[in-house]
N, C-alpha and C positions, 0 to 999 in steps of 0.2 A: 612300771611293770609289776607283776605280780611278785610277792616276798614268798618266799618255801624255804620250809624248813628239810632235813636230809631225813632219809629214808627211814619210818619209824621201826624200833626194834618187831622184828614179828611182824608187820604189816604188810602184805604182800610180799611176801619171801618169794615166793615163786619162780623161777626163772622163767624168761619168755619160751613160749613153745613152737617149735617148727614144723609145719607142713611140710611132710617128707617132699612134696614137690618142688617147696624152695629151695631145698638142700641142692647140692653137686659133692658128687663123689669126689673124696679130697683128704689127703693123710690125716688132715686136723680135726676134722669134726665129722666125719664122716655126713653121712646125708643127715640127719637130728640133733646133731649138736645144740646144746639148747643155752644161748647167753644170759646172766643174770642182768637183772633190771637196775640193780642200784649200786653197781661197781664196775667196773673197766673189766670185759669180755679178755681172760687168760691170752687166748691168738684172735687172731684176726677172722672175720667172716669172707666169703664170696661177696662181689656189690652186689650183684642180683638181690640175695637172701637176704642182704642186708637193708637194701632198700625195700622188699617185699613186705618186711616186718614193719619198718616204720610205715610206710604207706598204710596196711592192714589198717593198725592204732589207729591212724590219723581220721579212719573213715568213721570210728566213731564222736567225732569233732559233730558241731551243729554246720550247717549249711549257709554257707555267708552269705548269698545270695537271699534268705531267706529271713535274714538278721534283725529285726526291724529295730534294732536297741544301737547301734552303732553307728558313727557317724561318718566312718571311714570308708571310701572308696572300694568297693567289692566286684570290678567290672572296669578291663579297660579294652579299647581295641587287640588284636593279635599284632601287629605292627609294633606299638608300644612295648609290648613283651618281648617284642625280639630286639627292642632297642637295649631294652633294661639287662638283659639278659649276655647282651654284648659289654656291656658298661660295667657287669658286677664286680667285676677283675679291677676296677682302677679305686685309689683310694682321693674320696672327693680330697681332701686338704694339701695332696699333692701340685700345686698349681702349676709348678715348675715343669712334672714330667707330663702332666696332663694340663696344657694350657687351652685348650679347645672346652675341656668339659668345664673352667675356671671361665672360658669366655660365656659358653651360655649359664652359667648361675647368674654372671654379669649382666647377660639381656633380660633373664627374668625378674633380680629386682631394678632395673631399668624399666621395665613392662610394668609392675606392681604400683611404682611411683607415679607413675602417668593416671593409672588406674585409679590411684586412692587420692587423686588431684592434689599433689607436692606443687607447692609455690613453683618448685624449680627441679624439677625430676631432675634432672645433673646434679642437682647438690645433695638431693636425699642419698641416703647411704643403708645397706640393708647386708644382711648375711643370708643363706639357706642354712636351717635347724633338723633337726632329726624330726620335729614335730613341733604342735602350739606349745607345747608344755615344757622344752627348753626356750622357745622365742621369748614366752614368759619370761620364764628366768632371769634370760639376756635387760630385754626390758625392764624390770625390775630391779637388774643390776643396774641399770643405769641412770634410774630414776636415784636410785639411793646416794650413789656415788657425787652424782650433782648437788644433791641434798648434802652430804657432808662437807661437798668443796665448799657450800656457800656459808655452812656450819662448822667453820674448821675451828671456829674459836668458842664453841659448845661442847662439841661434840670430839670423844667421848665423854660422856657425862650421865649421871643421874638422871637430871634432869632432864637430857636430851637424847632422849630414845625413839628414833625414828615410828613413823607407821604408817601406813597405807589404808588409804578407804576405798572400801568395794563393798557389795549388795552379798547376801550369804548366799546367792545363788553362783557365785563367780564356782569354776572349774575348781576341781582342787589341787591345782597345781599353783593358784595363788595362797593356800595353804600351808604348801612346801614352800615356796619361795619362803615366806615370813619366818616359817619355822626353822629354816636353814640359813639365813642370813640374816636372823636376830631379828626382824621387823615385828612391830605390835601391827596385830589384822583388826582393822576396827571394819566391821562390818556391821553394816544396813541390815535389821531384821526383816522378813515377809510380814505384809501386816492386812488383812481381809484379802480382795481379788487384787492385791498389788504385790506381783509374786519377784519383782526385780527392785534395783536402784533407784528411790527418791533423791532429785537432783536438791530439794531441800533439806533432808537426810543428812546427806551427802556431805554438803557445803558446813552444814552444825556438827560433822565428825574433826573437819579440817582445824590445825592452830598450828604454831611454828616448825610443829617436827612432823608435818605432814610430808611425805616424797612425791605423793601423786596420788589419784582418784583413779581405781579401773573402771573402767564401763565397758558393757559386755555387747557387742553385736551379735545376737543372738544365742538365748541362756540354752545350756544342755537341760533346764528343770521343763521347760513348755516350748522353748522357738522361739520365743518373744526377742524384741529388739530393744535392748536400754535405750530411753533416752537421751543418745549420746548432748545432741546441741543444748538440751533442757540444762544437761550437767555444766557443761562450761558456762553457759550463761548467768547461773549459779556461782559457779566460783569466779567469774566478771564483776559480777556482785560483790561478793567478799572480799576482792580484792580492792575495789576501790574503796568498801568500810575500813578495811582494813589493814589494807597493802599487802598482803599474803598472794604471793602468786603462786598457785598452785597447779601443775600439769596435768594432762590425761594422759594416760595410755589406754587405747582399743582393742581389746582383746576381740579381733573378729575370726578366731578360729575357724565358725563356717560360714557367719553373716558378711565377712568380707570377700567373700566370692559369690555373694548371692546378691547382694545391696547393689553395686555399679551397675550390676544388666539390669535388674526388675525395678530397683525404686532408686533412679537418677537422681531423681528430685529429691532425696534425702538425704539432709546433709550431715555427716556421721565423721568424714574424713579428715584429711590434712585441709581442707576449707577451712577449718575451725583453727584458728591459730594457735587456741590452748591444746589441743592433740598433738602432743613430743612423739608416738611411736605408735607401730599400729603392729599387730601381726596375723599370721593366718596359717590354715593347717592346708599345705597340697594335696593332704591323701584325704580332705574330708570333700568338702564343695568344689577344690581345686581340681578333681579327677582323676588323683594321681594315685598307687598303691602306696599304703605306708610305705615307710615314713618318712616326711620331708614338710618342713613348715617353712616360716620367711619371718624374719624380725625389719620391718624399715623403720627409721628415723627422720624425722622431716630435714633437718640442715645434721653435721657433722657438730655444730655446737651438743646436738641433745644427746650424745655419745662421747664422755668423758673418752680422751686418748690414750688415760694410763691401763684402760680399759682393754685396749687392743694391744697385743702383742705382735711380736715381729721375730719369727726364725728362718736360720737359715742354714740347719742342717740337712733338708731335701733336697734343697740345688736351691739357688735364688733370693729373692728377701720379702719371705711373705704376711703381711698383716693377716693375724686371725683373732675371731671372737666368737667364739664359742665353747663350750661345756668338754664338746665331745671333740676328740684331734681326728684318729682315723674312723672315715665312714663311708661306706660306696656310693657312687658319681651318678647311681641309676637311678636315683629317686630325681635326681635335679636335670637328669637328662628327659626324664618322663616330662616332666613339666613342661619342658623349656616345646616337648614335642607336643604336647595338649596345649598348650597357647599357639604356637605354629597352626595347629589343624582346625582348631576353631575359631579360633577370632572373636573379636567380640561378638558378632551373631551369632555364633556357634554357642559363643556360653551361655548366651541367652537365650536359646532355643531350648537348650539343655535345663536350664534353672528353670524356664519356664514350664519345660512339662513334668519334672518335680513338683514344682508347686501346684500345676494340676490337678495331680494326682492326688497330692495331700491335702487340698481343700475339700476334690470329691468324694475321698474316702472319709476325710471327717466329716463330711455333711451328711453321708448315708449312715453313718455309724449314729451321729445325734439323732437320726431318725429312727432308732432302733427303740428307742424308748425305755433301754435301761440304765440311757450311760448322758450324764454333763458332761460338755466339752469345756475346756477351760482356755483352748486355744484351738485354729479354725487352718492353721497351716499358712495363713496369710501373709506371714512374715519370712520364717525359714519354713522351708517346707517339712516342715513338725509339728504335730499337735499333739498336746495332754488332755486324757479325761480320766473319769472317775465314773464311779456307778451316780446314778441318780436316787435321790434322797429317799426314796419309797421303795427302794431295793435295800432286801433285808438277807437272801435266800444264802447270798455269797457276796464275796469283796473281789479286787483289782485282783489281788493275790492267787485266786481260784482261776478266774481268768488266765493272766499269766500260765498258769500251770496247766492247764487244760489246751490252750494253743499250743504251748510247747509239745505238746503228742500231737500234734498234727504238724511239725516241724518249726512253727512261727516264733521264732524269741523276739519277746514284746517287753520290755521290763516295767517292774512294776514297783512302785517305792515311795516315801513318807517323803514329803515336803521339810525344808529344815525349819528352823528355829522362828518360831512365834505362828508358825502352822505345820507344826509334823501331825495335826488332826486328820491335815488332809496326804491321802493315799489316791495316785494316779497307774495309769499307762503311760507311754509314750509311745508312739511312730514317727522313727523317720523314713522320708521316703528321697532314695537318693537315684543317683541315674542308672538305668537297671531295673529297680522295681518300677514295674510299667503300670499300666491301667488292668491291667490283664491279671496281673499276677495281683493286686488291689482286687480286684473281685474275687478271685479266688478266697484271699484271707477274710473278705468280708464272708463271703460263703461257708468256711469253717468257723469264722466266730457265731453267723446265723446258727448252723449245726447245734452246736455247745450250749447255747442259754437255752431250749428247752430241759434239758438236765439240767442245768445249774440253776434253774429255779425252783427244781424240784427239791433241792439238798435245804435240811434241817436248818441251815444258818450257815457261814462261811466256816470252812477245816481249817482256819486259821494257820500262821507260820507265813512267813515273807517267801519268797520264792528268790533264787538268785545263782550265780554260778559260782561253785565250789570246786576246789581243787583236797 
C-alpha cells in the first residue's frame, strides 16, 4: 500500500463543506456543520451526511472499469457481491467459530493443486493470502528457512549470506521480501528484446547460498511468460556439474490462472519437479475483488514446520501461516463461488475472450503506424508498446496524459536496469473490458494523435498517480 505522510502544516486546512441538503436538523451541528479533514470531527455526524461526504470525494476517483494499468479484478457478478457481503462480518483465521468458510479455503487450494498438476493434490499443502505479494512473502519464507536448515552449520555467517535469483522485471514485492528478511537480490539484468529471465543468467547467478530462482508467469513489465522449464533445466544442469540443488518458485500472480485453460501444453507447473511453490493473485485472473491470493507447495516437506504456528485461543487448535492473523472470509468465499460457477470451461471462456481482445486491440494499434508493439497479448492478455522510431512530435508519456482526459488510465513507464532507454504503455485487458469498450479506447487514442503530432516535440515529465 501506499506510505503518507500526516496532514502538511497549511496544506489544505479547510474543513470539508456541506450541502445544506445533507445536513438534518440536529442540536449538534445544525444543518452545515462542517467537519475538518485531518483530525477526529469534535461530535459525531448523521450516517446520511456522513456517507454523502465520503461518497461525494470518492466520485472523484478514476473509473475502475476503465483502468487499463491494473491487474485487479474490477467486475464481478451481483450474486458474488451478495455473497461477499454476507461474509464480511466473519474473521477468515477464526476456523473454529467459522468452520464452513475454513472448509471452502480448504476446497479451493485442493482445486489449485489439481490445477497446477501436484504429483498428489492430497499431499500439496497451501494457505489463502491477502494477495500475490504476501504469498511471496510466505514462499520466500520458506525457501530461506530450508536454506538455513540445510546450512545450519554456515550459517550465520559472513560468508554465508543467503540470496535469491530472479529477472529485474520480478514484482516488487520480491524486492521487499530481500530487503526485509536480509536476502542478497541477485537479479538478471534486460538486455536487447529479452525483456525477462535467462535460464542461463540464471543458473551463472546461482552457488551455495543460493535459496531459489523466482520465475515469473507472466511479467507486470509486457505479459510475457518466463521460461519457466528452460530455468529448471538449467539448474538440472548445474546440479549435476555441480551438486547444487537448487528450487523454483512461480510467481504466477496472473499467468497461473491464465496458463491451465489456454496453454495446457505448457509446462510451467508442479510437472516440473524442481517447482517447491507456485502462487497466484484471486483478485487478478482468479476473478475475484481484491484481495485474496493463494501460496501452494508441492509436498509438506517444501514448508519447514517451525514455519507454521498453532493457537488456540479462538476455540480449537489451529495451524496458521501467514503474515496477517485477522482478515475477512469474503475474499476466500468469492473464490471458492467463481470456481463453483465456472468450471474449467468457464475459465476458459473467460481467459479466452481476454485474450481476444488483447491480441485485437494490439493488432489494430500496431496498425496505427505510430506505435512498436513489444508484445501482442498472446501470452497474458497484455501488451507493451512504445512510439515507433520515426515519431519525434511526442513520447508514451503525452500519450498516457492525453488518454487520461478521455478517462483511460493507460501507464506509461521506463523499462529497468540495462534498458530504462526504453519507455512503453501497457494494457491490460481483464474480464469486463469487452471488445466494445476496446474500440471505443481505440477510437479516442485515433482522436488524440492528429494533435499530438502536431506539438513541437514531447512536454516531457512522466505521468503517474500522486497523492
Amino acid at each position: 500500500m501506499s506510505l503518507h505522510r500526516g496532514a502538511d502544516e497549511g496544506r489544505d486546512a479547510r474543513p470539508l463543506s456541506v450541502n445544506p441538503f445533507f445536513g438534518e436538523a440536529n442540536p449538534v451541528g445544525g444543518m452545515t456543520g462542517a467537519p475538518p479533514k485531518h483530525r477526529l470531527p469534535k461530535d459525531p455526524l448523521p450516517p446520511s451526511t456522513a456517507y454523502q461526504l465520503v461518497h461525494d470525494e470518492l466520485m472523484l476517483d478514476g473509473n475502475s472499469r476503465l483502468n487499463l494499468a491494473t491487474f485487479v479484478t474490477t467486475w464481478m457478478e451481483p450474486q458474488a457481491g451478495v455473497l461477499m457481503a454476507e461474509c464480511r462480518d466473519k474473521n477468515m483465521i477464526d476456523k473454529d467459530e467459522y468452520p464452513r468458510t475454513a472448509e471452502l479455503e480448504r476446497r479451493c487450494v485442493a482445486m489449485l493443486a489439481d490445477l497446477w498438476n501436484a504429483p498428489d493434490p492430497a499431499a500439496a499443502v497451501g494457505c489463502s493470502t491477502t494477495g500475490s505479494s504476501e504469498a511471496c512473502m510466505l514462499a520466500g519464507m520458506a525457501l530461506k528457512r530450508r536454506w538455513t536448515l540445510r546450512n545450519a552449520d554456515r550459517y550465520p555467517s559472513r560468508e554465508a549470506r543467503p540470496n535469491l535469483v530472479m529477472g529485474v522485471n520480478v514484482q516488487v514485492c520480491w524486492e521487499k521480501f530481500c530487503a526485509f528478511w536480509e536476502v542478497e537480490a541477485r537479479q538478471v539484468p534486460m538486455e536487447g528484446d529479452r525483456y525477462h529471465l535467462s535460464p542461463e543468467a540464471a543458473a551463472a547467478l546461482c552457488d551455495e547460498n543460493t535459496i531459489g530462482v523466482v520465475t515469473v508467469m507472466g511479467s507486470t513489465f509486457d505479459g510475457s511468460y518466463e521460461p519457466v522449464a528452460d530455468v529448471c533445466a538449467a539448474l538440472d544442469a548445474l546440479q549435476e556439474r555441480t551438486g547444487l540443488d537448487i528450487p523454483v518458485h512461480v510467481d504466477g500472480a496472473s499467468g497461473a490462472m491464465v496458463a491451465p485453460f489456454l496453454d495446457e501444453d505448457l509446462v510451467w507447473d508442479f510437472r516440473l519437479p524442481r517447482v517447491a511453490s507456485i502462487n497466484t493473485s484471486g483478485h487478478k485472473y482468479g476473478l475475484v475483488y481484491p484481495g485474496v491470493g493463494w501460496a501452494l507447495w508441492r509436498t509438506p516437506a517444501e514448508l519447514p514446520q517451525e514455519l507454521v504456528f498453532r493457537v488456540n485461543y479462538l476455540g480449537g487448535d489451529m495451524p496458521t501461516f501467514a503474515l496477517n492473523f485477522s482478515r475477512p472470509g469474503a475474499q476466500v468465499v468469492a473464490q471458492y463461488y467463481t470456481f463453483l460457477r465456472l468450471g474449467r470451461a468457464g475459465y476458459r471462456a473467460v481467459q479466452q475472450a481476454a485474450r481476444d481482445v488483447a491480441r485485437g486491440l494490439a493488432g489494430r494499434i500496431g496498425d496505427l503506424g505510430d506505435f512498436r508493439l513489444l508484445t501482442r497479448g498472446d501470452e497474458l492478455p497484455v501488451f507493451a508498446f512504445t512510439t515507433a522510431d520515426d515519431v519525434r512530435a511526442y513520447d508514451v508519456f503525452d500519450v498516457a496524459r492525453r488518454l487520461r482526459e478521455r478517462g483511460w488510465l493507460v501507464p506509461a513507464y521506463t523499462f529497468p536496469a540495462h534498458r530504462e532507454d526504453l519507455a512503453v504503455l501497457r494494457v491490460v485487458c481483464r474480464n469486463g473490458f469487452s471488445a466494445d469498450l476496446a474500440g471505443l479506447f481505440l477510437e479516442d487514442l485515433g482522436r488524440l494523435l492528429p494533435e499530438l503530432r502536431q506539438q513541437p516535440g514531447p512536454l516531457g515529465g512522466a505521468t503517474g498517480f500522486h497523492h
